[in-house]
N, C-alpha and C positions, 0 to 999 in steps of 0.2 A: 207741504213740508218736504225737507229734503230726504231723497233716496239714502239709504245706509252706505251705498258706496263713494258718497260724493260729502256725506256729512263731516268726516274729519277734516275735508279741505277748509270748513269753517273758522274764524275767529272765535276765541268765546264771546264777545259783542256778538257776530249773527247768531248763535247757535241760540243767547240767550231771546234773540227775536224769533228764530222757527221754532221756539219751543210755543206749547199751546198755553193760552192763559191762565190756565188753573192747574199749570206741570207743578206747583210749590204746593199744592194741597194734599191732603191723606189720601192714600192709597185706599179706594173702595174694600168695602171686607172681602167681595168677591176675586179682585183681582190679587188684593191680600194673601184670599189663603191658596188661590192657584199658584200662587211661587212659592209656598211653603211645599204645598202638596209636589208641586213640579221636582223642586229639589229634593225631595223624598224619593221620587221615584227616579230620578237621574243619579242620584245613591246608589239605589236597590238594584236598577241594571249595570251601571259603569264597575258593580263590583261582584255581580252576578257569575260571570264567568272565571272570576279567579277563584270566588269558591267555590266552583264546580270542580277545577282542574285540581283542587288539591285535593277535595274527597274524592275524585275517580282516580289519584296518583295511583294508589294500590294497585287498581286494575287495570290500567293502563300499561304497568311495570309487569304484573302477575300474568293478564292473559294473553302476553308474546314472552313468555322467557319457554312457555313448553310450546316449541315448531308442529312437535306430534299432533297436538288438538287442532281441529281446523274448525271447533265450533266458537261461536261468538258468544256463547254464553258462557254467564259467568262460571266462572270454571270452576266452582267450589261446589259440589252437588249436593255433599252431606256436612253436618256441622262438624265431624270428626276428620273429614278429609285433611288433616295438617300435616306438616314435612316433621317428620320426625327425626332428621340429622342434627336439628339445632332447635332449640326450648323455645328460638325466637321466632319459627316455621321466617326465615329472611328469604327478600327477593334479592335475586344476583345483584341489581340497584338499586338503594333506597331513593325512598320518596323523595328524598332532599333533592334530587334529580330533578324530579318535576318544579321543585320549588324553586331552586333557581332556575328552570329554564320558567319558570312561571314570574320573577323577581329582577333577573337582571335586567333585561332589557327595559324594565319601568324604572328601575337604578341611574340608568345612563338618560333617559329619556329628563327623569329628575335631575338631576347634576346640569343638565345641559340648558333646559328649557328655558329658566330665569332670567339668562343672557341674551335670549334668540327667540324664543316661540314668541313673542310679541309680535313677531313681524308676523306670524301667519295667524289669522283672523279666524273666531271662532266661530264660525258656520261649517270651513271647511276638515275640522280639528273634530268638528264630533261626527259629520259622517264619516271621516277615517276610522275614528271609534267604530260605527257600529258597524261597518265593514271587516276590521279585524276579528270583532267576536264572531259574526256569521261566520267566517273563512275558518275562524280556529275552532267552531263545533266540526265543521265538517272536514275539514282535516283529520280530526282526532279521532271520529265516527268511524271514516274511512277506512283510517290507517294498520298497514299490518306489522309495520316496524316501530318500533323502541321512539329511533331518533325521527324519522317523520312525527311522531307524535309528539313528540317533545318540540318536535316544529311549531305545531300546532298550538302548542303551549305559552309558545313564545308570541306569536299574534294577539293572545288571551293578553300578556303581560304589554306591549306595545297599548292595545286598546285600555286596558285599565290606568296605565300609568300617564297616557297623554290623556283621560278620561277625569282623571283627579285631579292632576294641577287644572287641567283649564276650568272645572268647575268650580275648585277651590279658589282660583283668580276672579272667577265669577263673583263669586257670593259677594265683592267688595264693593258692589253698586247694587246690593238688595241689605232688606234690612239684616242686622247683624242675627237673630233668631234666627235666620236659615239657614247658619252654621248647624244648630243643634240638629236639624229636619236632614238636612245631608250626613248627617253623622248616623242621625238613626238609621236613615235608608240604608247607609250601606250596614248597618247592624241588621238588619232586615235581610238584606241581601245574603250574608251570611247563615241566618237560619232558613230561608228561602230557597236557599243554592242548596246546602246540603242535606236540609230534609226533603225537597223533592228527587235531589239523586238517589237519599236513601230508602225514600219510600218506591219511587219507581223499579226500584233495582229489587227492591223484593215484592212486589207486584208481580215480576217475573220480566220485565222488560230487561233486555240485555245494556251495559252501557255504552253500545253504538248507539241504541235507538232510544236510550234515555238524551242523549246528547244532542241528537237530532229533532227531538221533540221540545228542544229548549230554543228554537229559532228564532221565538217568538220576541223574546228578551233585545236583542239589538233593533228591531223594529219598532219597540215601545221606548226604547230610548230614542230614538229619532222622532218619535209621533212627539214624546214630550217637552223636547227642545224646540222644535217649530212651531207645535201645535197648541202645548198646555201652557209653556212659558209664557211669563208676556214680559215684553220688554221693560228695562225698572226707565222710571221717571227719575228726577232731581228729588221728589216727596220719598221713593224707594232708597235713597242715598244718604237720606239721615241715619244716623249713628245714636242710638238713647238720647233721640230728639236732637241734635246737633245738625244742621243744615251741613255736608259736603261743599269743598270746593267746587267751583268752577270747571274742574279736569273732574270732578265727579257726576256731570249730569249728565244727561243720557247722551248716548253714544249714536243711538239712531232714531231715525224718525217717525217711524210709525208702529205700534203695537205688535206688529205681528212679525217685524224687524228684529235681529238680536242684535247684543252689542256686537260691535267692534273690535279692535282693540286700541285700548286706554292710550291716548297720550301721554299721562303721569308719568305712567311708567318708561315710556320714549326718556323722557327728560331725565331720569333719572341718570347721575354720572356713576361709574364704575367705583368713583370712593365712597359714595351716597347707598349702593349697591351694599358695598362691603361694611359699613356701620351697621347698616341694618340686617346684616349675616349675623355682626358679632351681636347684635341685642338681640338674636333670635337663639343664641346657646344654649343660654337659662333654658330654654323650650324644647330643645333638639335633641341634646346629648339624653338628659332622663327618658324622651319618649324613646328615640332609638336603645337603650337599654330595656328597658320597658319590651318592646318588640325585637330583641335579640333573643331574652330569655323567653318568651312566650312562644315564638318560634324555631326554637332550638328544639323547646318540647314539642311542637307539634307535627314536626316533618324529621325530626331526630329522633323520639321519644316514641310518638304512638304507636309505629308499629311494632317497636319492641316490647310493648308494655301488652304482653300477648299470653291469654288465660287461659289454661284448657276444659277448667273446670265451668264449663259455662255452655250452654245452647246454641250461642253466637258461634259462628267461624271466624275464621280471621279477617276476613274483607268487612265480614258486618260489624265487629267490633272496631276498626278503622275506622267505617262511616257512623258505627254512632261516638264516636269521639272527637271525630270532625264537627259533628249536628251540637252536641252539648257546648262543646266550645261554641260557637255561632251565637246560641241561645243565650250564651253568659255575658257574648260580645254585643247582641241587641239588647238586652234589660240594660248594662252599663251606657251606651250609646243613648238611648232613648232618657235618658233620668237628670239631660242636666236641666230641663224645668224644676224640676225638685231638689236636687242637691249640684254645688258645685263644690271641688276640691282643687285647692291649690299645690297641696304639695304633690308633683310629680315625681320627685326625689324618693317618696314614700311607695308610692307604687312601685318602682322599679324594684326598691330592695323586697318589697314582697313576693314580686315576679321570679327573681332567683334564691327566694324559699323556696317558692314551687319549685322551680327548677333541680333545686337541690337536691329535694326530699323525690321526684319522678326518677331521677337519676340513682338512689340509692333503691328505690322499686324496680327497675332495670336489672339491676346488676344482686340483688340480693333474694328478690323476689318473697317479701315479709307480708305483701299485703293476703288476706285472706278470700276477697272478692271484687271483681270486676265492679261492683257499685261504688267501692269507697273511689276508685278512681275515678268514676264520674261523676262524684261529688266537687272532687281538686280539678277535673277540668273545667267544670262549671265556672267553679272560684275563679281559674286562671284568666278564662273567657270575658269575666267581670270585672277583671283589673286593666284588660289590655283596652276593653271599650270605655273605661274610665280615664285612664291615660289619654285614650285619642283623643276625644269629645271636649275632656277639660283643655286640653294643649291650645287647639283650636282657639274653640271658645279666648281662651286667654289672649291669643293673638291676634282675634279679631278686634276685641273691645280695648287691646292697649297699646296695640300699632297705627300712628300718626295716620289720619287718613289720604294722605298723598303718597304712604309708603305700604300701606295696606294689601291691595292685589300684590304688588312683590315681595311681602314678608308671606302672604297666607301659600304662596305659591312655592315657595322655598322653604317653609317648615316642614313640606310634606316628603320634605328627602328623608325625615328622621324616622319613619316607619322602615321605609323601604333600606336604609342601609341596614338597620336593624335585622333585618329578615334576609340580605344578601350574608351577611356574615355567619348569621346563625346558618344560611342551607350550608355553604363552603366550609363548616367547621363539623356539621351534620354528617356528612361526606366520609371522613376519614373512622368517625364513632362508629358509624355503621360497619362498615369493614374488620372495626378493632372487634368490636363485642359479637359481631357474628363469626369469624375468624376461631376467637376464641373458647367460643362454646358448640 
């Protein structure tokens, strides 16, 4: 058969002769459930490291605003140690800091990608990935300043955000249930990333060496694209039994080969492009609301949302706020075997109830215990992996299959603008309410 690099000089006439005789048959269960499993764990790493960066934001921000300490530990010794200038114990920067230096660059990455990352071929697109996450732990590890570390942050965001489209461009030559298994993984990822920061971190490990101890995560994302994946067939490109185009058979020639990238999508013209923007709004606009309001509270909201009457300090109250959330985002991520939801619309205005009611807990300070709040982050956590997973889902199974890889690759600007606006708007509240208490 022919070598991957030399397969798209094919016709579809040859291509349909080096395929192997029995490429039109079912997918073995075995090689079946390795691309479910594989996309689960190409989830759980490609989003591994942005959850980490936003539960270690606090102390990334916390343990360089005081020069005097030169230790690496966490710098909160006793659970009472809090800043008593302000009821919010605030750092000189909010988190939202982290968060867009953790969001824009997968912002731009998105916006751009649609038009141009076709030309560079997905072999070389995921070890860039998992070269950015290695470089962004140890960056972060290392670092003794603010803005190196937010450097570092930005690598995170670079690997995660070239790490989602192109996997999410993937899924368009595997069967459509692998949408749900990547949705989960990264729901996984999220409870993964920030219960082992939170537990490592009260084990007593410092978060250089929690960070450093996470290296393993971009190696396993490389092991499972080359190694676990297997290359989809023309039988892996049906759609709820639908045989795929011609531009949908496999890309390369031997198993252990990944695709390429799509011709479909070559051909597709700039006005064919843009149809399929505007059928993709319905999808877009709700979930980026959806992920405006859900991160407005979580890089806005949580550190403010700060208890004294509690055993927690303030870093540990951050990361379990970060962990519940995660937890609400993998139960909702993992459940669309069981329930699907179409209204999006629905969710979002739920999202800025939450929003609402976090924001008058802020500012008025009515609740009586740290648990009813992490009851509502749970909630919020459950509506945001609802949103993703149904959005998805929805685009996979009702976008043309010749327009597919470029609709599933373009939806995913709606999280991320969502979450650029929410940090830039983050920004200024932190200043107002710390300011003026």
């Amino acid at each position: 058969m022919a070598s991957a690099d030399t397969w798209q000089q094919h016709s579809d006439s040859e291509r349909e002769e080096l395929l192997p005789r029995n490429s039109h048959e079912p997918e073995t269960q075995s090689v079946h459930w390795r691309n479910l499993i594989g996309f689960w764990l190409l989830g759980l790493c490609n989003n591994f490291s942005y959850v980490v960066m936003l539960s270690a934001a606090h102390d990334i921000l916390k343990n360089q605003r005081a020069p005097e300490n030169n230790s690496h530990v966490d710098p909160e010794p006793t659970p009472t140690s809090h800043n008593s200038t302000s009821r919010y114990d605030c750092n000189p920067v909010s988190t939202a800091a982290v968060l867009l230096a953790d969001i824009l660059p997968t912002f731009i990455i998105k916006m751009l990608a649609p038009f141009g990352l076709h030309l560079l071929p997905y072999s070389p697109r995921i070890i860039l990935c998992g070269a950015c996450t290695a470089s962004s732990f140890l960056l972060v590890a290392f670092s003794q300043e603010v803005m190196t570390s937010l450097s570092g942050v930005v690598l995170t965001s670079i690997s995660c955000g070239l790490g989602e489209i192109t996997f999410l461009a993937l899924t368009a030559f595997y069967p459509s249930e692998v949408v749900s298994w990547w949705s989960s993984g990264t729901g996984g990822a999220g409870v993964l990333g920030a219960l082992s920061y939170l537990g490592l971190t009260l084990v007593g490990l410092s978060p250089e060496n929690t960070l450093i101890s996470m290296l393993g995560i971009p190696v396993l994302l490389l092991a499972t694209y080359f190694l676990l994946l297997k290359s989809p067939d023309s039988s892996a490109c049906q759609r709820d039994g639908a045989l795929g185009t011609s531009a949908q058979r496999p890309l390369t020639a031997g198993e252990s080969s990944k695709p390429s990238d799509p011709n479909f999508n070559q051909s597709l013209s700039f006005s064919d492009r843009w149809n399929v923007f505007k059928g993709l709004l319905k999808y877009i606009v709700p979930l980026t609301l959806v992920y405006f309001a859900e991160y407005f509270i979580n890089q806005g909201l949580f550190e403010l949302l700060f208890f004294r009457n509690t055993s927690l300090n303030h870093a540990q109250q951050y990361r379990w706020y970060q962990m519940l959330y995660q937890v609400g985002v993998f139960v909702s991520r993992s459940s669309l075997r069981c329930c699907h939801f179409r209204f999006i619309w629905l969710l979002a205005v739920l999202q800025f109830l939450n929003l609402g009611f976090l924001m008058a807990e802020v500012w008025f300070s009515f609740l009586p215990s740290i648990y009813l709040v992490f009851l509502i982050i749970l909630y919020e956590g459950c509506l945001g992996g609802a949103a993703y997973v149904n959005t998805f889902h929805r685009v996979a199974v009702e976008t043309q299959d010749e327009h597919r890889e470029f609709a599933m690759a373009t939806a995913c600007i709606a999280d991320t603008l969502g979450i650029s606006l929410s940090g830039a708007l983050a920004l200024p509240l932190h200043d107002f309410l710390c300011q003026s208490h």
